[in-house]
Structure formats: structure tokens, C-alpha cells
N, C-alpha and C positions, 0 to 999 in steps of 0.2 A: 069515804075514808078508808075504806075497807079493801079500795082495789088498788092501794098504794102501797100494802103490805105484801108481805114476800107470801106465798102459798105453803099449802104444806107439801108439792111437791117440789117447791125450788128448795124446803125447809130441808127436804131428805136430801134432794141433790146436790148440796152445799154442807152438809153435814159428812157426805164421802169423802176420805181423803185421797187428795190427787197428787200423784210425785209429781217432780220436774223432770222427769224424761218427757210425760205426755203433754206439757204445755209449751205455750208458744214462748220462742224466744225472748221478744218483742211485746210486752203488754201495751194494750190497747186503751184510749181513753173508757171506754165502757167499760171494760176488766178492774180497770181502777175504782170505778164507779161502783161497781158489784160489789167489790172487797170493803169499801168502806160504809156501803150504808146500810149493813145486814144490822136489824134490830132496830131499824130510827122508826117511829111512832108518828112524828110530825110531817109533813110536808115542807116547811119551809128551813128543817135542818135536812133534809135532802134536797132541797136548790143549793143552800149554801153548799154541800156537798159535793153537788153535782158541777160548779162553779169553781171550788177550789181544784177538781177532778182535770179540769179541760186546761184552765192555768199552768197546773203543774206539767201537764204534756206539753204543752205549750214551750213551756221553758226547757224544756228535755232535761229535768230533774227528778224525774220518777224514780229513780235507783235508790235515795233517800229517803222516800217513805214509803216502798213499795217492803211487804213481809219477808222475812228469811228465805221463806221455803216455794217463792216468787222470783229471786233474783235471776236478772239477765246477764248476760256477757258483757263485758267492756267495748264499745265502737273506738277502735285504733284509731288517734287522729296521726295523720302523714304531714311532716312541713317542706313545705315548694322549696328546693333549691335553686340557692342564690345564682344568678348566671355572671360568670367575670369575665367583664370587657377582655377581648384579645389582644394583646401586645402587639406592635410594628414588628416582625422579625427579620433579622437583619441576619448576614452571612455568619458572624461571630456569635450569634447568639440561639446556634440551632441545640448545643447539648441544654442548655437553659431552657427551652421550650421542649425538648422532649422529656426533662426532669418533671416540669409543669403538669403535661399530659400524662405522665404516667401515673403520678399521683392525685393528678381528678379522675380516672377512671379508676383506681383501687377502690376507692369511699360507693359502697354498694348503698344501692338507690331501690327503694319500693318498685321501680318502674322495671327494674333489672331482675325482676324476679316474674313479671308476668309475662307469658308465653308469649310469644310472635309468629308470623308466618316464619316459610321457609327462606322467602326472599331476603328478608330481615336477618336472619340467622347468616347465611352465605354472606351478606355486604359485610355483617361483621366479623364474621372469620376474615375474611380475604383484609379489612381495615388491622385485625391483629397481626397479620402475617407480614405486610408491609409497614418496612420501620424505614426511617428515614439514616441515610449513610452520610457519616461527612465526609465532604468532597477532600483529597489528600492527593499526593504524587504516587505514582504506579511504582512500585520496588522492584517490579520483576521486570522494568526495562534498566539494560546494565548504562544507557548511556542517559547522561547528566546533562542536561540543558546547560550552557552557558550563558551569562550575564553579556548580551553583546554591547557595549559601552562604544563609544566613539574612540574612544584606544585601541580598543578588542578588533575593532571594525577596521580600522586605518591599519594594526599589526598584518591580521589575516588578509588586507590587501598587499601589502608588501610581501608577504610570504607567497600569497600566486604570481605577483609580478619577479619574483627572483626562479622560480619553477618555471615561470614563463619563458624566460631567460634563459634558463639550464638547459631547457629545452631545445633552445632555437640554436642555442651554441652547440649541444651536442647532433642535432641535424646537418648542421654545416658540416659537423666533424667528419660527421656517414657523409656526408654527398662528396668529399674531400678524398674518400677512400677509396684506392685504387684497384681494378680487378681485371681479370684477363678472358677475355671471350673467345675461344676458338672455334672457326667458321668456313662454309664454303661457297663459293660460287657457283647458281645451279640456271643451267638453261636445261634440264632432261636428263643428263647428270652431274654428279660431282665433281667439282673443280675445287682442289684443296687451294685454300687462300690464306691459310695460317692462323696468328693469333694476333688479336689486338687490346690494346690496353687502354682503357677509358676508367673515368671517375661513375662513380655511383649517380652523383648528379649530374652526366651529361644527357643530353637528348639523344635519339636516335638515330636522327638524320647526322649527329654528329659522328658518329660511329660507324654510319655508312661511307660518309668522306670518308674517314681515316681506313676504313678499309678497303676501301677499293685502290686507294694510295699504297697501303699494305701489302696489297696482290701484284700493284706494277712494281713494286721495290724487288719482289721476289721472286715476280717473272721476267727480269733482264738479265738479258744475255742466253735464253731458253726457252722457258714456255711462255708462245707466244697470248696463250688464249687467258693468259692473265694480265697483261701487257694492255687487251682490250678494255679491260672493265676500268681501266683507269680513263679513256677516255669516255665514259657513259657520265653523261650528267647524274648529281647526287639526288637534281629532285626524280629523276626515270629510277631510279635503284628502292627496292622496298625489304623487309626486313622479317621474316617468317622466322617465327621463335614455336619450333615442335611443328604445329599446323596450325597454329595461331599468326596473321599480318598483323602487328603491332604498328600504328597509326607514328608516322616518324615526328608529331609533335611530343609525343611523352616523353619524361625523362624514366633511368631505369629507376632512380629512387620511389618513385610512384607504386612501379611493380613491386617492390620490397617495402615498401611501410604499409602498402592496403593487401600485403598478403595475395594477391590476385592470384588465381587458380587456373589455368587452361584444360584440355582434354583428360587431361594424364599426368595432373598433380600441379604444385608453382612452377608458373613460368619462369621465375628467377629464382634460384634455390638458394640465395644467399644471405646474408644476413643483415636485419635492419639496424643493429645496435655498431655499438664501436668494437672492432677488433684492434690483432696487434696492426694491424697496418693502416689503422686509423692516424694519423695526423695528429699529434698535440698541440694543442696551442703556446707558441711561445711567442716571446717580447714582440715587439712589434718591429719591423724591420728601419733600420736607418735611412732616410730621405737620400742621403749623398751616394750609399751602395747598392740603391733597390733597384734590380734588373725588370722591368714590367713584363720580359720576353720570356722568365727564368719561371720553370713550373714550381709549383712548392714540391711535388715530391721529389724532385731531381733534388742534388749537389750541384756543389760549383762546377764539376766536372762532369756533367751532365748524366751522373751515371744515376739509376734510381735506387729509392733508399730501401726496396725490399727487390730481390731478382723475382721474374717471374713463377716461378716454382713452388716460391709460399704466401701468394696472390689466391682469390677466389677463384673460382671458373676455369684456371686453367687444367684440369686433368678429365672437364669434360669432353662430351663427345662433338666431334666438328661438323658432324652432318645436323645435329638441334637445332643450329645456327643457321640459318642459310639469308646469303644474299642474292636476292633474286632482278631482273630487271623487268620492270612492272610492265612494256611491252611487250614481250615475252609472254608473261600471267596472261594480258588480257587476248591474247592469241590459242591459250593451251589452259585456260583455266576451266574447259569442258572435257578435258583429260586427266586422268587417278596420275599421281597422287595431287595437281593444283587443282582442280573438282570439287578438294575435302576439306580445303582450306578456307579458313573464315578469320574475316576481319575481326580485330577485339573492338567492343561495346560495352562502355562503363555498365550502363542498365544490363547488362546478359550475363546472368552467369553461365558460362561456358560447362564449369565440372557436373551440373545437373541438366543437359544438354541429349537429349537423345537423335543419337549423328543417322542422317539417312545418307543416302546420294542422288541423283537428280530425279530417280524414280519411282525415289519414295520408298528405294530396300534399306531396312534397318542394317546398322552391322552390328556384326556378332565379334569385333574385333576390338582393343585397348589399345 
């Protein structure tokens, strides 16, 4: 009976007062067990003791009968947050989902307060720094998309077909425009041949006829060695514009609307657009008076409606010009200056050209 009793040294050790700094947080079912059965006598009020001791742990209600100067901390309990289903989101409804998010991440979470690695940290900086933008029109571009409708579409066809138009009508006008070429006839030298008058849109070989008709009109009755070139066939005759042979299929409007370049600047210095001596278009002429034989720039009296003198070309130089006879070239054309002369080639541009001579000397000449 006697070894169920407390000692007289557990009697002193339990008679010390103990603060709560020195004790444990957490009382233990045997702590419980000590404090309640100091002074029982009996064995079987310390089973019951001992029985009610483990119960009460058990249930984690010891804060209730446990002494003043015994009490432990309160164990925080935390509640799991609820997870809400995600919405479909759809293009109209992106400020509504970012309302959403912004206010489930304000509501601080037990879990938002425990440390994380680094990696953790970074994924969520970089997730706060990217915010979603809604998609809108650029301001800073000044032009305005237009609604292209089947109207819009049909208007703006007709608007290139009337441009298209304008155009074709105003090219006619130029090629209608008359200009004066003065020129000469060269077998080694210069035979002056005069000036001749062609349209903008005639061909080359057209120009060659009329000039070499031009030469015998002005060599009768005198110089005979112009008299000759009228009988020279038009296809033997070739046509050196500077040091450039221009191919007698082209017409000159070619040279002036592609701007073509030769050695030593345009070959044609004239102009692509309408001047004053462009042509206007008027009425259309009457079936009963139309002469097929009569040019448009003439009058009824054959005389033309601008004289030569406020014509293009005419106040250049006659040697630019030259009309040559291609048997001739192909006899002398290992002699300076036909040696230096080259055919025009759409693909070649001529003004970036660096000119040798047959043996490969550069010149140092313009």
C-alpha cells in the first residue's frame, strides 16, 4: 500500500513552486496524471484518476481542467479555402476576369505567409508584373481602316478605271507631240542633213526615212553627197544618239517615259508630260470632211500649228544626232570614234558603265 504513495522526496519536489516559463508548453497525459492524484490514499481512486487522465487527452480538452498556473497556448485552427470553378472567358469578358483575380489574390491566406524557395518567389513576381492588356486599335497610326463594302469595292474600281483612262488619253497626247531633231550624216565626217520633225511616238526607223528624204530635199541642185543618202535603203541606215545605236524598233516615247540614261546623261532630254505643243483633244472630226492624208498637227493649209523654233530639240547640237550607214560601221567600227560605240540594251545600264576600248584601256574622258 505504501509504494503507491508519493515519497517524501516527490513530497518536497512538488511542494517547489514552478513558474510557467520552465514548463512545457504541451501537457502530457502523465503531467495530468501527477497534478491530480497528489494525496489519494486509495488505489482504485487513482485508476479512476488515472482513466479519466488519458480520456481527457484523448479528447484534446485538457485546457479545462488543467490549473491556472498550467495553462497552454491556444492551437490556431486554419480553414481550407473554398476553390471556385473557372469561368469560360470569352473576348468581352476579359476586364470581369481580371476584376475576379484581383480580388481573390487580395484575401491573404495562412499559406501566403510561409516562406518559399527562390524559384517560387521569381514565378510570382514575374505572374504580378504581367497583367493582361485588352486588345483595342493603334492611335498612333494616323490612317483609318475603311469598311470595304461591295459599293466601296465597285466605287474604288471605277475610280482606277477613270485614272486608267486619264492616263491612256494623256499618253496618246505625249506621243501626238511634235518635236524637231537636228542631225547629221556621218561616214568619217560630218555631212550636215538638217532638222527633222517627228511625233514623240514615232519609231526610229521612221525618222531614218524621213531623214534621209530630208537630206536629198536639201541636197538638190548642190550637194551631191546628200542627194546619195536618199538612195541608201532605210533598213542599211542606223541611228547613234551621243555614242549610244538605238535599235530602230523603239519608239522615242520609250526613251522619255523609262527616263533611259546613256554615257553622258538622257538620251532624250525632253519631256514625258504634255507641253504647250501637245495636242488637245477635240470633237471628233466629221465622216464627210475627214482627210485620212491630213496630219493632226497641220491646218487645212498645210502649214503646222507651232513653227519650228518653239518645238523641243530644235536648238540642239546636229552632231548628237547622227545618221550613219550600218555598212560603213560594220567596215570602220575597229576605228575611234565607231570603236566606242555600243548598242542600247534594255537589261544594261549604260550611265554605270565603265568604258574601256578594245584593249582593255580605261578612259579617263566624259
Amino acid at each position: 500500500m505504501d509504494k503507491f504513495l508519493p515519497s517524501a522526496s516527490d513530497r518536497s519536489r512538488s511542494g517547489t513552486p514552478v513558474t510557467g516559463r520552465f514548463t512545457a508548453q504541451a501537457e502530457t497525459a502523465e503531467d495530468l496524471l501527477k497534478s491530480q492524484t497528489v494525496g489519494l490514499v486509495h488505489l482504485d481512486d487513482f485508476r479512476k484518476r488515472r482513466a479519466e487522465a488519458l480520456e481527457q487527452k484523448e479528447r484534446g480538452s485538457s485546457s479545462a481542467s488543467t490549473p491556472a498556473d498550467g495553462a497552454t497556448t491556444p492551437i490556431p485552427s486554419f480553414k481550407k479555402k473554398r476553390k471556385i470553378a473557372a469561368k469560360g472567358k470569352l473576348s468581352f469578358g476579359i476586364d470581369a476576369d481580371e476584376d475576379a483575380d484581383s480580388s481573390t489574390s487580395a484575401i491573404p491566406t495562412p499559406r501566403n505567409n510561409t516562406p518559399t524557395d527562390s524559384s517560387a518567389v521569381n514565378s510570382e513576381t514575374e505572374g504580378k508584373a504581367f497583367k493582361k492588356k485588352k486588345l483595342g486599335a493603334n492611335t498612333s497610326i494616323g490612317l483609318k481602316p475603311r469598311i470595304m463594302t461591295k459599293t466601296a469595292l465597285q466605287r474604288e474600281a471605277q475610280q482606277a478605271d477613270l485614272a486608267r483612262q486619264d492616263f491612256l488619253a494623256m499618253r496618246e497626247a505625249v506621243k501626238a507631240t511634235e518635236v524637231v531633231i537636228p542631225y547629221v550624216f556621218y561616214d568619217g565626217t560630218n555631212i550636215p542633213g538638217g532638222r527633222c520633225r517627228v511625233k514623240k511616238g514615232d519609231h526610229i526607223w521612221l525618222f531614218l526615212d524621213r531623214a534621209r528624204k530630208v537630206g536629198a530635199e536639201l541636197g538638190v541642185g548642190g550637194d551631191k553627197s546628200r542627194r546619195d543618202w536618199a538612195r541608201v535603203n532605210v533598213d542599211d541606215l542606223m541611228l547613234v544618239r551621243g555614242e549610244v545605236i538605238l535599235p530602230p524598233h523603239y519608239d522615242f516615247y520609250y526613251f522619255l517615259f523609262n527616263k533611259v540614261a546613256g554615257f553622258n546623261g538622257p538620251i532624250f532630254d525632253y519631256s514625258a508630260q504634255p507641253t504647250k505643243a501637245t495636242p488637245v483633244a477635240g470633237p471628233e472630226p466629221d465622216p464627210a470632211t475627214f482627210n485620212p492624208l491630213e496630219r493632226p498637227g497641220q491646218n487645212k493649209d498645210k502649214t503646222p500649228t507651232f513653227p519650228d523654233e518653239e518645238l523641243e530639240g530644235f536648238s540642239e547640237d546636229p552632231a548628237l544626232t547622227k545618221v550613219v550607214d550600218r555598212r560603213w560601221y560594220e567596215r570602220n567600227k575597229h576605228i575611234f570614234p565607231a570603236s566606242v560605240w555600243e548598242e542600247y540594251k534594255p537589261e544594261k545600264d549604260l550611265s554605270k558603265v565603265q568604258r574601256k576600248d578594245n584593249e582593255g584601256n580605261a578612259f579617263f574622258f566624259t
